[in-house]
N, C-alpha and C positions, 0 to 999 in steps of 0.2 A: 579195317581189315576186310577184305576180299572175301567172297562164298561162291558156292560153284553148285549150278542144276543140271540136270540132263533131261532134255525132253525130245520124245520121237513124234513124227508129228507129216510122216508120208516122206518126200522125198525132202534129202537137207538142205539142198542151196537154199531154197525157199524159204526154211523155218531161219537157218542161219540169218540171211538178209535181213528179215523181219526182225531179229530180236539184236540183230549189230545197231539197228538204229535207234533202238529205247534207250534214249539218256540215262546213266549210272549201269547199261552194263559195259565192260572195260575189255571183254573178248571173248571170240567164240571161236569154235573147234568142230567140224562134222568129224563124225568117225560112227562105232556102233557100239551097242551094247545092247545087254539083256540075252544073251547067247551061250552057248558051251564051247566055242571054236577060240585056240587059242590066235590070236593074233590074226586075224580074217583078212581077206582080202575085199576089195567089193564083188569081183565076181563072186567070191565067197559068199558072200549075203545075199548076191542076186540071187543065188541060187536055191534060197529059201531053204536050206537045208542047217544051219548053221547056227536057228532058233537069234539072229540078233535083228535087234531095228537099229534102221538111221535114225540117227541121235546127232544133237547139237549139245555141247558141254557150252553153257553158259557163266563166263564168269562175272559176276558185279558185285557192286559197290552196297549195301544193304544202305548206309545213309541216304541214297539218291534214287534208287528203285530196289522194293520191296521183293521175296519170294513169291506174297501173293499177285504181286503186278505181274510178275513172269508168269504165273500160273493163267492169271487173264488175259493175258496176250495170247498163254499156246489156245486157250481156248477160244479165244477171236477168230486165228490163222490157219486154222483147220478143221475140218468137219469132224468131232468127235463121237460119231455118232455110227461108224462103218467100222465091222470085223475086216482089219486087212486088208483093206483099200484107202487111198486118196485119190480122186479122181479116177484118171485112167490107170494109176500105177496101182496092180494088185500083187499080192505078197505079204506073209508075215513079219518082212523089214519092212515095209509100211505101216503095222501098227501106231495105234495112240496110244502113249504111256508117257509117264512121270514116272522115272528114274529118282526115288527119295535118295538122299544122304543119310539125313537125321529122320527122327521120329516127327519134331516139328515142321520138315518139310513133307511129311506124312501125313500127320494132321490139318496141315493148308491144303493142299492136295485137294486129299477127301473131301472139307467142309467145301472147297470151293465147285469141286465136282455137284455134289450133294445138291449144294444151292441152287445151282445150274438148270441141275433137272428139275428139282422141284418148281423151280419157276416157270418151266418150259419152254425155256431157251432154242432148243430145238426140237425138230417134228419130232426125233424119237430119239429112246433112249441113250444114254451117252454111256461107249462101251470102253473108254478110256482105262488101261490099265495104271495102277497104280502102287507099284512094284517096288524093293528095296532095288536099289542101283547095286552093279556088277561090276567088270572092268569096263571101261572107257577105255575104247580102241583108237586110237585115233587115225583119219579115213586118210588116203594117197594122198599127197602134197596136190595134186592136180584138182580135186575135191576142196580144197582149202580155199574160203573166199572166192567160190565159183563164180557170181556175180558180178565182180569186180574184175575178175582177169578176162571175160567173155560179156561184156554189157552188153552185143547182142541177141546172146541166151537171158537174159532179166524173163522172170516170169516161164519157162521151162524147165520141164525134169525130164 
């Protein structure tokens, strides 16, 4: 049976592409969450007003890749260590966060965050949030497998 993550993680094509091609997950979705706006638009979000991040819903296969493998990837594919930035894009829909379901994808989260730091994985702190999930919005059809419909754009937000 199938389980489903939400991770934001800067702008989505990017986190999308990335985690479409870890074997055992089965599909992904940008859109936002972690906001109060019902049903947003991207300008909506651009606008920072609207309290959500880009967010990728990840769906997979738990027999094939793990929650904490997901967790390791978002922590690979992005700098968790910035308030409100990736790169050049700044904005509070840029944040890093983990959207929990459950409590146990709560407690992976955490311990893997934890680790992270403790080990010192990066120069500083890691300010990754670490949030109960909200609605999942799902982002414009044009949004959807950005990468794929534009292999031009591969590697731009």
């Amino acid at each position: 049976m199938s389980q489903k993550a939400l991770f934001a993680a800067g702008c989505f094509w990017g986190i999308e592409d990335a985690f479409k091609k870890m074997p055992g997950v089965l599909e992904t979705t940008v859109g936002y969450s972690g906001g109060h706006t019902e049903s947003p638009s991207y300008d909506d979000v651009c606008s920072d007003t609207t309290g959500h991040a880009e967010t990728v819903e990840v769906v997979f296969d738990p027999e094939k890749v793990s929650f904490e493998d997901l967790v390791r990837k978002f922590f690979d594919i992005h700098n968790p260590t910035t308030i409100n930035r990736q790169g050049p894009d700044v904005g509070s829909q840029y944040r890093s966060a983990i959207f929990y379901l459950d409590e146990e994808q709560k407690a992976v989260a955490e311990q893997v965050k934890k680790e992270l730091d403790e080990a010192g994985e990066y120069d500083d702190p890691i300010v990754t949030e670490v949030t109960a999930a909200s609605t999942f919005w799902p982002a414009e059809e044009y949004h959807q497998d950005y990468y794929e419909k534009n292999p031009g754009r591969a590697g731009t937000c």
